[in-house]
C-alpha positions as CSV (number, residue, x, y, z in Angstrom):
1,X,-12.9,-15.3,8.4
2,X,-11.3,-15.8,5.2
3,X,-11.3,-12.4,3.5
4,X,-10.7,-12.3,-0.7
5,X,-10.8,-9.1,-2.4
6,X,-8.9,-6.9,-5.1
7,X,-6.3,-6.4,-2.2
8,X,-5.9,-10.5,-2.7
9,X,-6.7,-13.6,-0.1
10,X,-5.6,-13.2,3.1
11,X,-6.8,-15.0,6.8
12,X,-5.5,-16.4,10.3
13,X,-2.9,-18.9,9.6
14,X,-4.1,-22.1,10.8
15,X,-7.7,-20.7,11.2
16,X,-9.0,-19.6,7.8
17,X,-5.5,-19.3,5.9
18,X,-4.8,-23.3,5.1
19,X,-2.7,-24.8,3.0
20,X,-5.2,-26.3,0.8
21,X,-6.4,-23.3,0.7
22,X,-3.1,-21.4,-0.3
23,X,-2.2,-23.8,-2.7
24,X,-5.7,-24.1,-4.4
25,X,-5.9,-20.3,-4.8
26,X,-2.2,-20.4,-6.5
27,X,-3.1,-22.9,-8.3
28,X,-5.8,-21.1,-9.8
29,X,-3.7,-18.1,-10.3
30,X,-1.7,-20.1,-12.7
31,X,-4.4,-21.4,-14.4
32,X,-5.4,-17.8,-15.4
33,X,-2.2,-17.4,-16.5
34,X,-2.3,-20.0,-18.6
35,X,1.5,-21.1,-17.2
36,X,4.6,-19.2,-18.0
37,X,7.2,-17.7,-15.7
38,X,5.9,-16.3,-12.5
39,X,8.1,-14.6,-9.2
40,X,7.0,-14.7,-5.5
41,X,8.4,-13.5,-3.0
42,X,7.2,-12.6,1.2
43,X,7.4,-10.6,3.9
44,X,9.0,-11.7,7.3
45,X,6.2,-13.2,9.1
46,X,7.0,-16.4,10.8
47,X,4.5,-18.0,8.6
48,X,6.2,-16.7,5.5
49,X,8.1,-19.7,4.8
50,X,5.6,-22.6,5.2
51,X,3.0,-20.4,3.3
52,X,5.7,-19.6,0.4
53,X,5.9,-23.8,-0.2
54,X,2.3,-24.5,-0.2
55,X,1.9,-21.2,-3.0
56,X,4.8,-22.3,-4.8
57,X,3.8,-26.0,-4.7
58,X,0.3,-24.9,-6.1
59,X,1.9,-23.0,-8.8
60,X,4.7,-25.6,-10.0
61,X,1.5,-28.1,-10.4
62,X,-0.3,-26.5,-13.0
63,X,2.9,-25.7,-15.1
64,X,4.6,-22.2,-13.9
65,X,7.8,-21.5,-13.8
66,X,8.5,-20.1,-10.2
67,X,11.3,-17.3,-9.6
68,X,11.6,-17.4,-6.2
69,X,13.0,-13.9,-4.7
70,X,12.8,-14.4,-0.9
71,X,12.3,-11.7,1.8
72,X,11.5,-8.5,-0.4
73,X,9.0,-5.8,-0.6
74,X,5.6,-6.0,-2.4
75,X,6.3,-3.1,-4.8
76,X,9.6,-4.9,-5.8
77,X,7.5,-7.9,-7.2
78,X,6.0,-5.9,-9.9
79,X,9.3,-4.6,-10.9
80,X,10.9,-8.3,-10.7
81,X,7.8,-9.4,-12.9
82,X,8.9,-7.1,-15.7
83,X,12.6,-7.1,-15.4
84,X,12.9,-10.6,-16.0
85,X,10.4,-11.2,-18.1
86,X,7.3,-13.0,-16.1
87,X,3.8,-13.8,-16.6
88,X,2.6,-12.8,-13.5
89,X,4.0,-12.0,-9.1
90,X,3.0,-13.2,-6.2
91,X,3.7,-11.5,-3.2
92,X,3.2,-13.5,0.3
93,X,2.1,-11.0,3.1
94,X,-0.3,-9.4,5.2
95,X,0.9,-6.0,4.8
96,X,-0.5,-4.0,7.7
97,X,-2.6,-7.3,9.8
98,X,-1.2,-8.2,12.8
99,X,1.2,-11.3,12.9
100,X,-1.1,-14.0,13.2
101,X,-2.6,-13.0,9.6
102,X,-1.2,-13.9,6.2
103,X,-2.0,-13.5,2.8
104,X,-1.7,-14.2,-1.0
105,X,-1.6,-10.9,-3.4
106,X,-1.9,-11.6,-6.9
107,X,0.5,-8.8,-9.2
108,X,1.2,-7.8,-12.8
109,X,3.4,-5.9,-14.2
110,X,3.8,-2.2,-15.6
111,X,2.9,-3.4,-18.5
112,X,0.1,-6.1,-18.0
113,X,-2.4,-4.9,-14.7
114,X,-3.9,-7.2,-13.1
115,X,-8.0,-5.6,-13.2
116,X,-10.4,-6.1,-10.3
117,X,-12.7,-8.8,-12.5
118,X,-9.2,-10.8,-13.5
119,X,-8.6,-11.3,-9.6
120,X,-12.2,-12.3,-9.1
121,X,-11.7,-14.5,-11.9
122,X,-8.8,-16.0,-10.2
123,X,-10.8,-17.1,-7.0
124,X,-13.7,-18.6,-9.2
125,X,-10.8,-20.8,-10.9
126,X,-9.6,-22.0,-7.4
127,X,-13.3,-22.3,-6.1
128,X,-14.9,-24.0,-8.9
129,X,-12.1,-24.6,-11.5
130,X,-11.1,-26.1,-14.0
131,X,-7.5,-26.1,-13.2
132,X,-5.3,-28.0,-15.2
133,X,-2.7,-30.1,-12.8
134,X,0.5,-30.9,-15.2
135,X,1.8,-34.7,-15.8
136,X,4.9,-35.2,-13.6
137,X,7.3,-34.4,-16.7
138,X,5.5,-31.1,-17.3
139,X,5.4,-29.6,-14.2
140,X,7.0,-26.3,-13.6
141,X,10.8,-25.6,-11.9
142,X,12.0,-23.2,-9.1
143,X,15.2,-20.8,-9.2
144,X,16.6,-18.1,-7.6
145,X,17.3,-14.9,-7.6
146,X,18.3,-12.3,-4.5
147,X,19.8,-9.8,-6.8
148,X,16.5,-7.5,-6.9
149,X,17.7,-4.6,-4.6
150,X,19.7,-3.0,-7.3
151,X,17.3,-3.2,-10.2
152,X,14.7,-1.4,-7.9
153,X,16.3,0.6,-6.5
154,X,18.0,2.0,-9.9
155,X,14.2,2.0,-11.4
156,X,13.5,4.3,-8.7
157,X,16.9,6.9,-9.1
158,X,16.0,7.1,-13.1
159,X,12.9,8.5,-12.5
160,X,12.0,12.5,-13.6
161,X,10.6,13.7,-10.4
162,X,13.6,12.0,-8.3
163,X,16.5,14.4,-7.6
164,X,19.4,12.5,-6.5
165,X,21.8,15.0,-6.6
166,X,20.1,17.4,-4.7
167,X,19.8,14.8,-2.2
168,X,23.3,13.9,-1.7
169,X,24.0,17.6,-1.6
170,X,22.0,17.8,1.5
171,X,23.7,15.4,3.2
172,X,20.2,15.0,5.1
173,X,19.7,12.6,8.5
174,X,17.2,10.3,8.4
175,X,16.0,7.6,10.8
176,X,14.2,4.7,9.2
177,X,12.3,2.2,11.1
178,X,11.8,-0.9,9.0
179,X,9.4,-2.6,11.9
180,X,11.0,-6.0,10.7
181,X,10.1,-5.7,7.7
182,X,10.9,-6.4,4.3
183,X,12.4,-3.2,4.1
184,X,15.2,-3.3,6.5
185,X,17.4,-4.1,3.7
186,X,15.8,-2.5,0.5
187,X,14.9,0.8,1.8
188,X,18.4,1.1,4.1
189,X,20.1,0.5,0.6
190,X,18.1,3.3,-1.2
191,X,18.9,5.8,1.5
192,X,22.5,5.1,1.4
193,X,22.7,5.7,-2.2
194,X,20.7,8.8,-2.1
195,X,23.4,9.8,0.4
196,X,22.0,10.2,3.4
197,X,22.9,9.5,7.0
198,X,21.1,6.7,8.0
199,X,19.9,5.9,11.6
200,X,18.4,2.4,11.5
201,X,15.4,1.3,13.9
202,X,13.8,-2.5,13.8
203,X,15.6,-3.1,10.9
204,X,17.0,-6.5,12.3
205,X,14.4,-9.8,11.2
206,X,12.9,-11.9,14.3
207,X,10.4,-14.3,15.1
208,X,7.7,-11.4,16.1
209,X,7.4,-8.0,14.7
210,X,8.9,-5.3,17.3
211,X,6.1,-2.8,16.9
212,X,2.7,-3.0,15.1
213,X,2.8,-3.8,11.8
214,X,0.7,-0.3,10.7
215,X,3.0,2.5,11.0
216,X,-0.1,4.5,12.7
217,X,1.2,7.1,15.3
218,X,0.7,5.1,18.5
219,X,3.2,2.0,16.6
220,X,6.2,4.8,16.3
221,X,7.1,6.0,19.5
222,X,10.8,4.3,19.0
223,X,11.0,6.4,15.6
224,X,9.6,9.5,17.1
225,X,12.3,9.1,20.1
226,X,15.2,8.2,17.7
227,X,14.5,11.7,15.7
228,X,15.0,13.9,18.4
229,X,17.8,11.9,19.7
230,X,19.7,12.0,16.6
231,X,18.5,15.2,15.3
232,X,17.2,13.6,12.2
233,X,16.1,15.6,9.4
234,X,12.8,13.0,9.2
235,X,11.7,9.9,10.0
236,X,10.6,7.1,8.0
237,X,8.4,4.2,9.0
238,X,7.4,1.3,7.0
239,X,4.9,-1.5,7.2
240,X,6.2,-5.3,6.9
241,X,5.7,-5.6,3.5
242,X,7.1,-1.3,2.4
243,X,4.5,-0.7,0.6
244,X,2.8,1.6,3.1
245,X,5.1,4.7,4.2
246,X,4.9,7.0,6.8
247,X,6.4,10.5,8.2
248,X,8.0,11.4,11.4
249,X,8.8,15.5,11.0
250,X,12.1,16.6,12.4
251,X,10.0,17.4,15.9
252,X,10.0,14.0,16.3
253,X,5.9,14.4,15.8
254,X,4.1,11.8,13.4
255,X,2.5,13.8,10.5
256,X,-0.3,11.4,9.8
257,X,0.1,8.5,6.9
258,X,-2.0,11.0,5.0
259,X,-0.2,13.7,4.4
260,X,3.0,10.9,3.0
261,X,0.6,11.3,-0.6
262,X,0.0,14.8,-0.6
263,X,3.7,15.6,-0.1
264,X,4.6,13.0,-2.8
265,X,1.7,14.7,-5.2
266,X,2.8,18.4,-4.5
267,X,6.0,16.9,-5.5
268,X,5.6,16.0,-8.7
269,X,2.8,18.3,-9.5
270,X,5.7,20.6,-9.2
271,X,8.0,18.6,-11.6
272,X,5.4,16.5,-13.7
273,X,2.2,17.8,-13.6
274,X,-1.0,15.3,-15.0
275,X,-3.9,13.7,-13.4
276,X,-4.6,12.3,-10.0
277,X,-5.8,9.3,-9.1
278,X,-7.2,8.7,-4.8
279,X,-9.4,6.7,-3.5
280,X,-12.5,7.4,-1.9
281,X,-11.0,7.4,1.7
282,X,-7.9,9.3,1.2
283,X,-8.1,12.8,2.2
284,X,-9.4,15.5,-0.6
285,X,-6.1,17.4,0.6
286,X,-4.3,15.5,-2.9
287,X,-7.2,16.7,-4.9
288,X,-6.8,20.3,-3.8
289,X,-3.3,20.1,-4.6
290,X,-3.4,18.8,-7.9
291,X,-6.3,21.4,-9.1
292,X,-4.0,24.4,-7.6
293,X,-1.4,23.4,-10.5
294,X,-4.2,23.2,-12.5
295,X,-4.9,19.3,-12.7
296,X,-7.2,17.1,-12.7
297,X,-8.4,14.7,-9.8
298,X,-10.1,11.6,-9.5
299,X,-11.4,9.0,-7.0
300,X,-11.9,5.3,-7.2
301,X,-13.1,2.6,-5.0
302,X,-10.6,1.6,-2.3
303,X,-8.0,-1.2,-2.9
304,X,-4.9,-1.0,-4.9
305,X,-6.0,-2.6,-8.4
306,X,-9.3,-0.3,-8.0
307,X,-6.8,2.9,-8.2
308,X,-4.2,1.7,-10.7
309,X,-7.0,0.7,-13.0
310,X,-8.4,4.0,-12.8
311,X,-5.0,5.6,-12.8
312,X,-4.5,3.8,-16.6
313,X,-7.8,4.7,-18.2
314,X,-7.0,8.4,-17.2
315,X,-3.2,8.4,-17.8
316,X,-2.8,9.6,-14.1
317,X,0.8,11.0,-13.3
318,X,0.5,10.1,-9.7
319,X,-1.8,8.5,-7.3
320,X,-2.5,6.1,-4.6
321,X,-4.2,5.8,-1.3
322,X,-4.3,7.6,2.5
323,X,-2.6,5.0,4.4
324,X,0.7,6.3,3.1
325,X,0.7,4.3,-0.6
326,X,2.4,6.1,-3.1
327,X,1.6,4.9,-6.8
328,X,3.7,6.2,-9.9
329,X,2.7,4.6,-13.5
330,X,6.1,5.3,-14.3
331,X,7.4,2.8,-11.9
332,X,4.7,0.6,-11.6
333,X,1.1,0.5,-10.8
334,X,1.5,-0.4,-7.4
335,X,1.9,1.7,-3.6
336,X,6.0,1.7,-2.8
337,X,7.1,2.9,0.2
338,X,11.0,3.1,-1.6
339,X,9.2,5.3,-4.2
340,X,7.1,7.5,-1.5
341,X,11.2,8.0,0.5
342,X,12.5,9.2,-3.0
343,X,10.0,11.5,-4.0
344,X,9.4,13.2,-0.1
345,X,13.1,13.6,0.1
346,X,13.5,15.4,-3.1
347,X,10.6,17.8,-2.5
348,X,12.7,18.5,1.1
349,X,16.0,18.4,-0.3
350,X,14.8,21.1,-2.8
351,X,12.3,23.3,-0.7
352,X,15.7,23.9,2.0
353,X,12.8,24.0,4.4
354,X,11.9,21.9,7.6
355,X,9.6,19.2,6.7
356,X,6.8,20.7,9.2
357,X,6.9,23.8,7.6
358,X,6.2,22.2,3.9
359,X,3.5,20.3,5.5
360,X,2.0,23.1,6.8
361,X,1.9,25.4,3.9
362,X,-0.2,22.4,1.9
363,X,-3.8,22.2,1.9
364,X,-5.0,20.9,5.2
365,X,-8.1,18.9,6.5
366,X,-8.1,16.7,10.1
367,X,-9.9,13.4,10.3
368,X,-11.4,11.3,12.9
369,X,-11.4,7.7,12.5
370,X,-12.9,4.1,14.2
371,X,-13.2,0.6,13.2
372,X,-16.1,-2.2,14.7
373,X,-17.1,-5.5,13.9
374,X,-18.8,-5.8,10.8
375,X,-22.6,-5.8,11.0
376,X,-24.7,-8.6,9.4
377,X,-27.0,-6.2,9.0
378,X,-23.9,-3.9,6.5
379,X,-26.3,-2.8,3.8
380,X,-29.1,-1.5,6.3
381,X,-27.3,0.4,8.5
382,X,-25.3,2.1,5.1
383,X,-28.7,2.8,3.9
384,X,-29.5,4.8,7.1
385,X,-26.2,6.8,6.5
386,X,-27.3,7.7,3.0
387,X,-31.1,8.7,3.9
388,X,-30.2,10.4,6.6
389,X,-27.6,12.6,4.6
390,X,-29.9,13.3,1.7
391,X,-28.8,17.1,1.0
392,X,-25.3,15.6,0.7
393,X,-23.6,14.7,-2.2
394,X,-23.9,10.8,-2.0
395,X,-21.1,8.3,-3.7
396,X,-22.4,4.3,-3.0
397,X,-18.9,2.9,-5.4
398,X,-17.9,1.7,-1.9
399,X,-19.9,1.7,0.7
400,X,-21.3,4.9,1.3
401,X,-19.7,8.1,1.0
402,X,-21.1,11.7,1.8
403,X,-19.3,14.7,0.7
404,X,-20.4,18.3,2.0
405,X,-18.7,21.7,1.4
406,X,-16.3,21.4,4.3
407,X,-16.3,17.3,4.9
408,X,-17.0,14.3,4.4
409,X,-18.1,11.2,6.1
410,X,-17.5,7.4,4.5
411,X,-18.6,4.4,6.1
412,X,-17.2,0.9,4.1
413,X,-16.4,-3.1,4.5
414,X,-13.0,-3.6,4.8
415,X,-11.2,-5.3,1.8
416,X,-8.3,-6.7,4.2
417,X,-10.1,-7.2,7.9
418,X,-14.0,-8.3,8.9
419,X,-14.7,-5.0,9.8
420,X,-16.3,-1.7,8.7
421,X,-14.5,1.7,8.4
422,X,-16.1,4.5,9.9
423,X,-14.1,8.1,8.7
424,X,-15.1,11.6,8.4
425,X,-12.7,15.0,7.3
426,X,-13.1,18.2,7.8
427,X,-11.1,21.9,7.9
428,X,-11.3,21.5,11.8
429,X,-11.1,18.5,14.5
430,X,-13.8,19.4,16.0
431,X,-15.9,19.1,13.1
432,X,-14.5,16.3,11.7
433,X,-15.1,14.4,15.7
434,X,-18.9,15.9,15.4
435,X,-18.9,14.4,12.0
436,X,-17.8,10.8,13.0
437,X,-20.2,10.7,16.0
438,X,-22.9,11.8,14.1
439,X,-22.5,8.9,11.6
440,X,-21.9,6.2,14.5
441,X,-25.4,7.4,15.9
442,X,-27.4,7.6,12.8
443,X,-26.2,4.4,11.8
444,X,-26.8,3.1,15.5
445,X,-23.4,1.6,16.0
């Protein structure tokens, strides 16, 4: 199944993911564009580099100008877009799918965001057109450029909330694991020149990804291993394509991708307080946080542009999403993993406190979580939820979401799978398991 949302088109390679279909839907992103300069880069799926061609041939046929930056992280594209100058990124990955999957995601820049309705007017240009193919003498050119690493990463050190010094003066150990990813080499790089002490994990690029692309708990039992081996101060995990980050505490014990934002927020609520932007799904722990400095929060529908769109119109400070995607306008308007390292290890570096212990002392809900096959029969059975729970406060923006004093359930489509996401939060697990049952039985699946 061919999925295309705000979060960009991504499918089974060979199945649903085609070349005609890559190169159509590039092509279309050009279009919009109207031409100009535009830089791609991917992740390291095995598909990456066939899928790369057929996007970049799409895009040099309508005019564009392609920068081509190879193997590099999402967030780095965005950055790339506006350092030299672009129209427009394209980023070539699946993020979190397993290997099989890949996927085209469409980017601005800091200063030009790509909205939810340009992206759906993107896919009507590749569906229905027109698109304007170039005579053979105006058709676009390819270059190069692998000399990204530095620029993002000294985006990143210039920042207000990002205490380098304090860093280095820590001297602090940390184990990455880079799960073959795209940030074996950016986000190795970065910890170096924050000074740390660096204890690398997957960070070598195969054929097959050595672990699960999600850096859930059950994918980082190498990570959790390599911190108590090495008495690290924390572990790090990233997803293929670093814009997803998440925390191993210096136990060795997985924190939960969740708490990556909330540490991030408190942060820089600390430093730089302003508005917060979350999505629906991500845990009302970052709201509490940002009304105890005495900020305000807000929620959007899930998927990236949704947030950073809503992060603009209220001049957010900080933001992002619960599956360890840390957004700073400042930076950019999109999740970055190297962004989500800096920020965590400067709240740690300053606090002189274990990172369990800071984790701890923040507000604190648990969550229960499942995933099934996406009913045909989606709007019926959210429909039950929302009758059922009529005495709770109701939010339809995506899917259906019902907050009560002391939880919350939320039932959505996926924008990135074919499947629906069943959550529910609350002060304790048990409550938060009766929660999640509850829903499954009232919506009969």
């Amino acid at each position: 199944m061919l999925m295309r949302s705000v979060s960009g088109i991504r499918g089974i390679v060979g199945a649903d993911l085609t070349p005609e279909v890559v190169t159509r839907s590039a092509a279309g992103f050009g279009t919009a564009l109207k031409g100009g300069r535009v830089v791609v880069a991917r992740d390291t799926r095995p598909t990456g580099p066939f899928i790369a061609e057929a996007a970049i041939s799409g895009l040099l046929s309508v005019g564009c100008d392609v920068i081509d930056i190879g193997i590099a992280p999402t967030p780095t594209v965005p950055l790339a877009v506006t350092h030299l100058k672009a129209a427009g990124g394209m980023a070539i990955t699946a993020s979190h799918n397993p290997i099989e999957w890949n996927a085209l995601k469409f980017l601005g820049s800091s200063r030009k965001l790509l909205s939810p309705a340009m992206i759906d007017g993107i896919y009507r240009l590749a569906d229905a057109g027109p698109i304007k193919y170039q005579a053979w003498d105006k058709i676009g050119q390819r270059s190069y450029n692998d000399d990204m690493i530095d620029m993002h990463i000294a985006r990143i050190l210039r920042l207000a909330p990002v205490d380098a010094r304090a860093i280095a003066r820590r001297k602090l150990k940390v184990a990455y694991d880079a799960g073959g990813g795209a940030g074996a080499r950016y986000c190795t790089a970065l910890l170096r020149r924050l000074g740390c002490r660096v204890h690398e994990i997957h960070c070598t690029v195969g054929k097959r990804f050595p672990r699960g692309p999600e850096p859930v708990p059950g994918n980082l039992k190498d990570l959790c291993a390599a911190v108590r081996r090495f008495k690290a101060d924390i572990g790090f995990a990233t997803d293929p394509d670093s814009d997803r980050l998440a925390i191993v505490d210096e136990r060795g014990r997985p924190i939960g991708e969740e708490r990556t934002l909330a540490l991030a927020t408190y942060w820089v609520m600390m430093r730089t307080p302003g508005p917060v932007v979350i999505n629906l799904s991500t845990s009302r722990a970052v709201l509490d946080i940002a009304r105890a400095f005495g900020q305000r929060g807000y929620t959007s529908k899930v998927g990236e542009a949704n947030v950073a769109e809503m992060m603009r119109g209220k001049r957010a400070v900080i933001g992002g999403e619960g599956n360890g995607g840390v957004i700073m306008p400042e930076l950019h308007y999109g999740r970055d993993a190297l962004l989500g390292i800096a920020l965590v290890l400067s709240l740690v570096a300053n606090q002189w406190d274990c990172v369990s212990d800071i984790s701890q002392a923040l507000p604190t809900y648990f969550a229960a979580k499942t995933k099934i096959p996406r009913p045909n029969d989606l709007p019926r059975r959210l429909k039950l939820l929302a009758t059922y729970y009529i005495k709770g406060r109701v939010d339809d923006r995506d899917g259906i979401k019902i907050e009560f004093d002391d939880g919350s359930i939320h039932a959505r489509p996926s924008n990135t799978e074919p499947i629906m996401r069943i959550s529910a939060e609350a002060r304790t697990q048990k409550r938060a398991k009766g929660l999640l049952a509850e829903a499954m039985k009232v919506m009969k699946v």
